[in-house]
N, C-alpha and C positions, 0 to 999 in steps of 0.2 A: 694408325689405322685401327677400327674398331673390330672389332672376334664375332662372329655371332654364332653361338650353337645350334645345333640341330633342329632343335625344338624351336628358337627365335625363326628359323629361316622356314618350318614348314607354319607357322603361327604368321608369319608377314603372308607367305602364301595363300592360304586356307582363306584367314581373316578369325575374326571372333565369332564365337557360335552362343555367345549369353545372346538370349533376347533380355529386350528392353520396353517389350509391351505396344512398341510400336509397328502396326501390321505391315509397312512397307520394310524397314530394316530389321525385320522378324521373320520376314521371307528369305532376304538375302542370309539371315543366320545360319535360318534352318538347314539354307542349302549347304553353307560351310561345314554345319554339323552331319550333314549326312558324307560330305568329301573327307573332313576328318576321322568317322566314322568307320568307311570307306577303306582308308589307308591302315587305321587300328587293325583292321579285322584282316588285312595282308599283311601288316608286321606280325601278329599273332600266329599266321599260317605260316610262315618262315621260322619263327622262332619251332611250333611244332614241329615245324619239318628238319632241321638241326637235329632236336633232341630224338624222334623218330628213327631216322639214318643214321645217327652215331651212338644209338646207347650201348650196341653190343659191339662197336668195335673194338680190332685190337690194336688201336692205333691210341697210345694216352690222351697226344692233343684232341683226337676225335672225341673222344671218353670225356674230356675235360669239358668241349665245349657243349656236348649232349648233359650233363649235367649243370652246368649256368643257365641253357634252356628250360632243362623243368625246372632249378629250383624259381626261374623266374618266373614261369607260367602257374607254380605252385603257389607262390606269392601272388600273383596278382589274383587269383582263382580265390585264395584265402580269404584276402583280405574283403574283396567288394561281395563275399558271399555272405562274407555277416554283416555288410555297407547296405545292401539291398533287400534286406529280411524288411 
């Protein structure tokens, strides 16, 4: 039995978002790219809302997983900030 991760199973979902120059299957892209789009921008609101809600608790696991939060959203922040200059 084959495994498929997370990613394969919202990527089978979505479909591909490259276009290909051609205007009919450049439509259907665009639209995958705005559903995957879509879903980014509410995995990012959860991930801030983790680090949000837990950065001052007194609870370690809380603490812990408030901090894999930013340092995640710190990295992605970082990296496409000098990706998009």
């Amino acid at each position: 039995m084959k495994t498929f991760s997370v990613y394969d199973i919202v990527h089978k979902m979505i479909g591909s978002v490259h276009p290909v120059g051609d205007s009919a299957i450049d439509k259907e892209r665009f639209i995958n790219l705005v559903c995957q789009s879509d879903l980014l921008e509410l995995l990012f609101q959860e991930i801030h809302e983790v680090y949000d809600q837990n950065k001052d608790s007194h609870e370690e696991s809380c603490r812990r997983c408030a901090e894999k939060a930013r340092d995640t959203m710190k990295e992605i922040i970082d990296f496409y900030s000098i990706e998009l200059k």
